[in-house]
N, C-alpha and C positions, 0 to 999 in steps of 0.2 A: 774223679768222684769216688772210685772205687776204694782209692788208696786214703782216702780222707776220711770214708765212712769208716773204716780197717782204726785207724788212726786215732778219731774218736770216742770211739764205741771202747776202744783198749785205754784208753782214759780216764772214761767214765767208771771202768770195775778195777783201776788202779783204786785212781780217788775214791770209790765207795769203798773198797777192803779200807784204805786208810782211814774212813771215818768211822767204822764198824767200833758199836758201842759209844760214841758219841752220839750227843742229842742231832735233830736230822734240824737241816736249816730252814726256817720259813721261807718260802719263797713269795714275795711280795706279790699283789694282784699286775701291780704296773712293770713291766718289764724294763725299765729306766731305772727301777731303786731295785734291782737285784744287787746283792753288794758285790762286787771286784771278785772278791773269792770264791764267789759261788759261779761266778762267769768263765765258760768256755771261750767261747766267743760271743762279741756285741756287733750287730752291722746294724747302722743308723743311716737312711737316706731319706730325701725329700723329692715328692713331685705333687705335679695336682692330677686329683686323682679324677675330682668331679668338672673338670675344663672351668673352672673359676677364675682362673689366673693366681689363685694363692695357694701355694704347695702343700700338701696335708706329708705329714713323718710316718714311715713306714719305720719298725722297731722291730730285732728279730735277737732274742736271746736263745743261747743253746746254754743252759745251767746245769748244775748238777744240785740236788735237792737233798744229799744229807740221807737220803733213806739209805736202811741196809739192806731191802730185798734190791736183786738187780731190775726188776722191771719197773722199779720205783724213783733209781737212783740220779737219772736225768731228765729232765725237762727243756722241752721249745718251745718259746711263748714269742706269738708273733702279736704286734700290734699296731694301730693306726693311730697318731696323734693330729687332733688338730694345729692349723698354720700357728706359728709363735705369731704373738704380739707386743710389741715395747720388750723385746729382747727377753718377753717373759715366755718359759715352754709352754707351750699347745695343752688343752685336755687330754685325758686319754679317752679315744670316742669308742675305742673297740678293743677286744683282747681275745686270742684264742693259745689256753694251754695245751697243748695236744697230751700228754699225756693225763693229766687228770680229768680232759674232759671224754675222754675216748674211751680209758682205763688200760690203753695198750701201751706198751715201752716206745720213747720218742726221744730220737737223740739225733744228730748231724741235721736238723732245718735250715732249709731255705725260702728265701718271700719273693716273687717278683711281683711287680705291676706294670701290665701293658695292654692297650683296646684289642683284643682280640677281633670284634666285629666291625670297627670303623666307625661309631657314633661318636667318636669325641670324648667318651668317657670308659676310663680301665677297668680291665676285671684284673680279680688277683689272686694267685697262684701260691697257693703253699706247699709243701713237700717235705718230708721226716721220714727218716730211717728206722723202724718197729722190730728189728732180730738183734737178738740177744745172742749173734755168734758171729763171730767174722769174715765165717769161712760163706755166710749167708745172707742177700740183702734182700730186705722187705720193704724196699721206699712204698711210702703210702704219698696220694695226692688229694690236694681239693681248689679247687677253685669257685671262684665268688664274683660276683655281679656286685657294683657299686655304685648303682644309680642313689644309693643314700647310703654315704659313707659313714655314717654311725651304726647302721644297720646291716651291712653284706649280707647278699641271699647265696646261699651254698647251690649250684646248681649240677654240680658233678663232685665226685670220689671215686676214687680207685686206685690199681696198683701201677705208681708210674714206674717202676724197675722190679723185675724177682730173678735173684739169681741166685741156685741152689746149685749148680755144676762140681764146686770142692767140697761143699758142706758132707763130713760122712756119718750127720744125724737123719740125712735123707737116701732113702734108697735108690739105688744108681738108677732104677728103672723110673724113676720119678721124679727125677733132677730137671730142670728146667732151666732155661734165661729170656727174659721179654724186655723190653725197654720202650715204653710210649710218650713218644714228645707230641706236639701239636703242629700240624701243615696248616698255615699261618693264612697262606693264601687261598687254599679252600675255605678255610672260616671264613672270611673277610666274604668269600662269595655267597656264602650261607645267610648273610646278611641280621644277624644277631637269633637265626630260627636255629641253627645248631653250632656241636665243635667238632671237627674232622679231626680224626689222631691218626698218626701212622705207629703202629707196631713192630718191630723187629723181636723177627724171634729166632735164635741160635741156636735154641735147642730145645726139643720138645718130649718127654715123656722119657727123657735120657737118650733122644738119639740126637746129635748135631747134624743143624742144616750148614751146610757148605754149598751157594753163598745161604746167608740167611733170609729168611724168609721176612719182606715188607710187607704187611698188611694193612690196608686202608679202612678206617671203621667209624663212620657219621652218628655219634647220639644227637637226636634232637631236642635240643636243650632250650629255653628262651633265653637270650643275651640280653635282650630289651624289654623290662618289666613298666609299661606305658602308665600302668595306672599308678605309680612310684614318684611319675613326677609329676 
């Protein structure tokens, strides 16, 4: 993950020096008509999201947008399409730009979808990298409830990764590293009333824990919005 966000991020301010002085490229609302050239990467998968039995399209662009400021110069545009029908594509029922809708820089995204709580129906998991230096990662997250798949309710955000350890825009006494994924099987026990994260943290305020330090930490969040269906 490290070496990919390293990867991209040094991509995106090649390609944008290179476009500097060129006009900046529209980036379409639907993330399926971004053109080839403007695409980093495309991941296009199918599942169902709302247990209907017909698969809705998950759509995840990482772009570059033609702008010359750098906080400008790439975009993640994650989307939901509904199921094809007669071989024709789906609507687009949902879009989210992370950077222009945020106004923070968004580059190396990712989408999953999967029931956190065990009803039968997915929540969905976005994540983008917001630093503007390599030596430094700002992954942001959010997750969503999809009891109405045109409409996701956002029921969490925050920082799923900061790691300032080489960065030497940060002061050594204030260097940090955290990384929060999600303990899978607490949630499920939680029963859609909250989401259990674990936290790893390596180093805190510039000093490193050796081993690192696991923290367990329950927001209670509603997984199941009843009055939805």
């Amino acid at each position: 993950m490290e070496r990919l966000s390293v990867l991209v991020l040094a991509t995106v301010m090649l390609v944008g020096l290179a476009l500097a002085g060129k006009r900046p490229t529209s980036i379409p609302e639907d993330p399926r008509d971004v053109p080839r050239e403007a695409q980093l990467t495309l991941t296009r998968t199918k599942t169902d999201l709302d247990g209907d039995g017909r698969p809705e399209g998950l759509v995840l662009v990482n772009a570059l947008t033609g702008e010359h400021a750098p906080d400008r110069a790439s975009e993640v545009i994650f989307g939901i399409t509904a199921p094809e029908s007669d071989g024709d594509r789906g609507d687009l029922l949902w879009v989210r730009h992370a950077m222009k809708q945020t106004g923070r820089p968004a580059h190396d995204g990712e989408m999953s979808a999967l029931d956190l709580d065990g009803d039968g129906v997915s929540e969905l998991i976005l994540t983008w990298d917001r630093s503007l230096s390599a030596e430094r990662v700002e992954r942001w997250a959010e997750i969503y409830t999809l009891e109405l798949v045109e409409n996701p309710r956002k029921v969490w955000e925050g920082f799923w990764e900061r790691d300032s350890r080489r960065d030497p825009q940060t002061p050594a006494a204030e260097r940090e590293w955290m990384r929060r994924e999600i303990d899978y099987a607490a949630t499920r026990r939680a029963a859609g009333l909250g989401i259990v994260f674990l936290s790893t943290h390596g180093m805190i305020a510039g000093q490193p824990l050796d081993p690192p330090r696991l923290v367990p930490d329950r927001v209670d969040v509603a997984l199941r919005d009843i009055s939805a269906r």
